[in-house]
N, C-alpha and C positions, 0 to 999 in steps of 0.2 A: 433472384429468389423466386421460386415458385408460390410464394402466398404473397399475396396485393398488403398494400399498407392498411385496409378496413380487415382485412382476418386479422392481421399481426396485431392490430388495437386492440378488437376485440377480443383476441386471445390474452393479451396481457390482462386487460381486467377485468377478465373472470378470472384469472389466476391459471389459467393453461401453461401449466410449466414447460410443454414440451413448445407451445409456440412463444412463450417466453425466452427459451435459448435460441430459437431461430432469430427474435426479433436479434437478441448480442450479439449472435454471429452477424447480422446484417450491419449492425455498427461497428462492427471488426473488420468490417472486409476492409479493403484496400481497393477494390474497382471501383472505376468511376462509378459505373451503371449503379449499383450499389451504393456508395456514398449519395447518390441521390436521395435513393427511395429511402436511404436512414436520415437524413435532413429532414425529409417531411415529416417523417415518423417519429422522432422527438420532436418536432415542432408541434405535431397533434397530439403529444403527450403530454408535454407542455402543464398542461391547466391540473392535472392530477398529480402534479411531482412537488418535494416538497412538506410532505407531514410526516417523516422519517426520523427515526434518531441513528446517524449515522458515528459509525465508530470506528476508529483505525486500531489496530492492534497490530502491534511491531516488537521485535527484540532481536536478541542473537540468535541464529538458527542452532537450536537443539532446547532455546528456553522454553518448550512447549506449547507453543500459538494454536496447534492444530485441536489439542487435547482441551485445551482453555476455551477458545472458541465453541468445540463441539458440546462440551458440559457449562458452558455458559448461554449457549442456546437452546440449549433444552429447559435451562431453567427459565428464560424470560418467555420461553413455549408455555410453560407449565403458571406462569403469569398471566398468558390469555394473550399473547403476542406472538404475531408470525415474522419470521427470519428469516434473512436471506445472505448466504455468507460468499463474499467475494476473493476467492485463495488465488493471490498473484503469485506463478510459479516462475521461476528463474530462468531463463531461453542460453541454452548453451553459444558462447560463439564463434562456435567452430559451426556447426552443422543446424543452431538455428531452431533447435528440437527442445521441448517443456517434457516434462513425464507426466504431469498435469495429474497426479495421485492424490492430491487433497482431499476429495469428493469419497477417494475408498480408506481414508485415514478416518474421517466421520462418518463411519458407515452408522452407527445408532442415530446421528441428529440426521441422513438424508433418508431415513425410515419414516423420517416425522412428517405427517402429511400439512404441517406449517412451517417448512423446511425446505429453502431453496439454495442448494449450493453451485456455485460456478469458479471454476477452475479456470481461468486466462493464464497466457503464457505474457512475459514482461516485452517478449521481442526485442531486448535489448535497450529497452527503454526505463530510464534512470527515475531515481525517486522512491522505489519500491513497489510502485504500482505498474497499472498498464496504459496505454496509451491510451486506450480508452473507458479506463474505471469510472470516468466520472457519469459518463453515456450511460452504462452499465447500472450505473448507481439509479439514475432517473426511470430507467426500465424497470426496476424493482420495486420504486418508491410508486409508480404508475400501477403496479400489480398488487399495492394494498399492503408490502412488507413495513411491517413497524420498526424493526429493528433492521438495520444492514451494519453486517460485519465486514470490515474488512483486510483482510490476513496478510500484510507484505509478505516479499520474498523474504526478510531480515535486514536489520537497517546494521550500518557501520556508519560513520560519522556524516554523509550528507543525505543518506535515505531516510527524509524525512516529507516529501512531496505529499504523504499519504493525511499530514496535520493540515495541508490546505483546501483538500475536499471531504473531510469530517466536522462532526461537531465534538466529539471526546477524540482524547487521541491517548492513547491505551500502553503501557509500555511493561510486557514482560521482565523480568530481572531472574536469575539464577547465579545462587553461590554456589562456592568450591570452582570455578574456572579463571584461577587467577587470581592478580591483584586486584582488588574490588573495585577501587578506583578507578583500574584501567575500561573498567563499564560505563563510567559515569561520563558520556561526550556532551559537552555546553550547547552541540545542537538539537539534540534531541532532547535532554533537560528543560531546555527554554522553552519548548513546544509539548512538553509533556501535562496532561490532565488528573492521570490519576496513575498510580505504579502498584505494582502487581507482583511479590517476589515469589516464587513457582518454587514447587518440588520440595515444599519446608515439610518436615519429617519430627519425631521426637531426637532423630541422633542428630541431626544439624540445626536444631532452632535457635538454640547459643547463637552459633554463627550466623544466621538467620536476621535475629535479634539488631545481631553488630552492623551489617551489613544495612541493614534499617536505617541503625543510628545516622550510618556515612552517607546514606540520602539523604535524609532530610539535613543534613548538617550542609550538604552540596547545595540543595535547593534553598538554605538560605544566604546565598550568595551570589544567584540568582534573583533580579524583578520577576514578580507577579504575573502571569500570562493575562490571568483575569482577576479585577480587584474581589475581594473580601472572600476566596478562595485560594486554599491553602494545599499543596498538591499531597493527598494522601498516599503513604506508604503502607501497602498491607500487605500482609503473610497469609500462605495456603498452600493449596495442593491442588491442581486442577481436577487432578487424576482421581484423589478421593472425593471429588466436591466439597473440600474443607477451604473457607474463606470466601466463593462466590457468590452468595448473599452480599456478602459488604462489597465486593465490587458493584454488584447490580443495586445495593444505594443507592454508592456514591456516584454512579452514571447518573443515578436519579437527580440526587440534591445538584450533581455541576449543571444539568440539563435546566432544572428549575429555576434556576442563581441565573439562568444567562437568557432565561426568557421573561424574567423577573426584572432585569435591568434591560432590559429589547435590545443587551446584545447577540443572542441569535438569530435574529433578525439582521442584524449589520456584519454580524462574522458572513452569514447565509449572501448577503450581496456583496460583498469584498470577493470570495471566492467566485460566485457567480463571473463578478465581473476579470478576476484571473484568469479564470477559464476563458475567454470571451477575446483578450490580449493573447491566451496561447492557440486559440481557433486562428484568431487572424493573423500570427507569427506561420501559422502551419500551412495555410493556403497561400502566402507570399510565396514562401519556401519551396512551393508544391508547381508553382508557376513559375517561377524561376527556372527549376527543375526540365520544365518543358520548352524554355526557348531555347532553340539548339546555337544562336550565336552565344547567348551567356554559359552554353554548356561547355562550348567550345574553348571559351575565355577558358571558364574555370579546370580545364584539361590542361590549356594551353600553361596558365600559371602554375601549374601544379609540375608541369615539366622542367619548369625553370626552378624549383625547389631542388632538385636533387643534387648540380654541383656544390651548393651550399652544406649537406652533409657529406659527403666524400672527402672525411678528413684522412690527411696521408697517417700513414705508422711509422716514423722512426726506425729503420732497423737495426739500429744501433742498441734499441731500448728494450725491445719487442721481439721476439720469438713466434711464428706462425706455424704450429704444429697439429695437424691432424683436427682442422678448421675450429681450431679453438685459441682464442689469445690468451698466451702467457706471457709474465714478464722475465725479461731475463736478466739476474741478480750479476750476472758476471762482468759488468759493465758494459 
């Protein structure tokens, strides 16, 4: 990196957004040289991190996260709080490539001059998030951001990684795609704070309505994530800013309720200390990687894996036509 770790501090808090993306990319890289001078640089960030309200916001891709996120940050702008939205984009795995478009889908909230948005690619990396969101997240919270959003790829039954480095954890819903039910996954439920049903309209509130009922009827048969907290279900429109006032309540009263019982505080070192079990999983891993007798091992075992699938085909059973297996009914 061509800026020392005293510019990149200093630029973070004065709020220099353009040395604010250099410091992420410095925590992105993947070179050593690099991963160095990003250890120091969160270690000296360290003391300013921490007074954030950090939010995950996840759903099915097309239930509008982009649109909700962007008019949900204008409105807690328009509250006297600066934002910074973290849009994890989905890494093809064929060729490894994000289109990283979030940034021009918000084009009104990244006009906002208390508007910081960063586009990370997921690199293949599970959860919803990126590998290194949580990094990310400290950079932000060090640069003075009140608020950080954070926008999964789209979760389906175990992207939910994004609930264990937030304090709200935010869950889009859209009707008309299906059996409603088939929405409703016990993992992301269990982990849910507060629910959001999108794109309600006068011609679909009916269903709207119904589709309410079948949460909260879901969620009570579900425990409690947090005691004397009830997960609310609410109806709007992101699009028209109908209903996000009551989301930015109820962010409010869950945020209150958990600092009220100092469990924000204990959620805040539970995760700390996850993170901490996934740092020191990842440099084993990382060393491992680099001694070339256990690289060898692990080549060597990996050779001996193959007779074990070369199962033979029957030809008696099986037909091999034009490199595709068919069965053949004629005995």
């Amino acid at each position: 990196m061509k800026f020392s770790t005293e510019e990149l501090i200093e630029g973070i808090r004065s709020g220099n957004k353009r040395l604010i993306g250099k410091a992420i990319t410095l925590v992105e890289s993947k070179k050593s040289e690099h991963r160095l001078q990003a250890e120091e640089l969160l270690k000296r960030i360290m003391p300013y991190t921490g007074n954030s309200v950090r939010i995950g916001v996840t759903g099915v891709p097309g239930a509008g996260k982009s649109t909700f996120i962007e008019n949900f940050g204008r409105l807690a702008i328009a509250n006297g709080k600066k934002v910074a939205v973290l849009a994890i984009d989905p890494s093809s795995a064929i060729n490894k490539g994000s289109i990283l478009g979030d940034k021009t889908r918000m084009e009104e909230l990244a006009k906002e001059e208390n508007a910081f948005i960063r586009p990370s690619p997921s690199s293949g990396f599970l959860g919803g998030v990126a590998n290194t969101t949580f990094e990310t997240m400290m950079i932000c919270e060090a640069a003075g951001y009140d608020y950080i959003l954070i926008e999964t790829v789209g979760v389906g039954q175990s992207e939910v990684l994004v609930a264990d480095i937030t304090d709200v954890f935010l869950f889009l819903k859209i009707i008309g795609g299906g059996d409603e039910l088939q929405g409703i996954k016990r993992g992301i439920m269990e982990m849910v704070d507060v629910i959001f049903i999108n794109k309600v309209d006068s011609e679909n509130l009916r269903k709207a309505k119904n589709t309410r009922l079948e949460l909260k009827r879901a969620l009570d048969f579900i425990p409690p994530k947090e005691k004397d907290w009830k997960v609310p279900v609410l109806l709007g429109s992101a699009l028209s800013n109908e209903g996000l006032d009551g989301v930015f309540e109820k962010v409010d009263d869950f945020i209150s309720l958990k600092k009220k019982t100092s469990r924000f505080e204990e959620v805040r070192i539970h995760q700390a200390e996850k993170r901490f079990e996934y740092w020191v999983q990842e440099y084993l891993l990382s060393m491992m990687k680099k001694n070339n007798s256990i690289e060898e091992a692990y080549i060597q075992h990996k050779k001996m894996l193959r007779p074990w699938f070369q199962i033979p085909v029957p030809k008696q059973n099986y037909l091999l036509k034009n490199s595709y297996l068919k069965i053949d009914y004629s005995g």
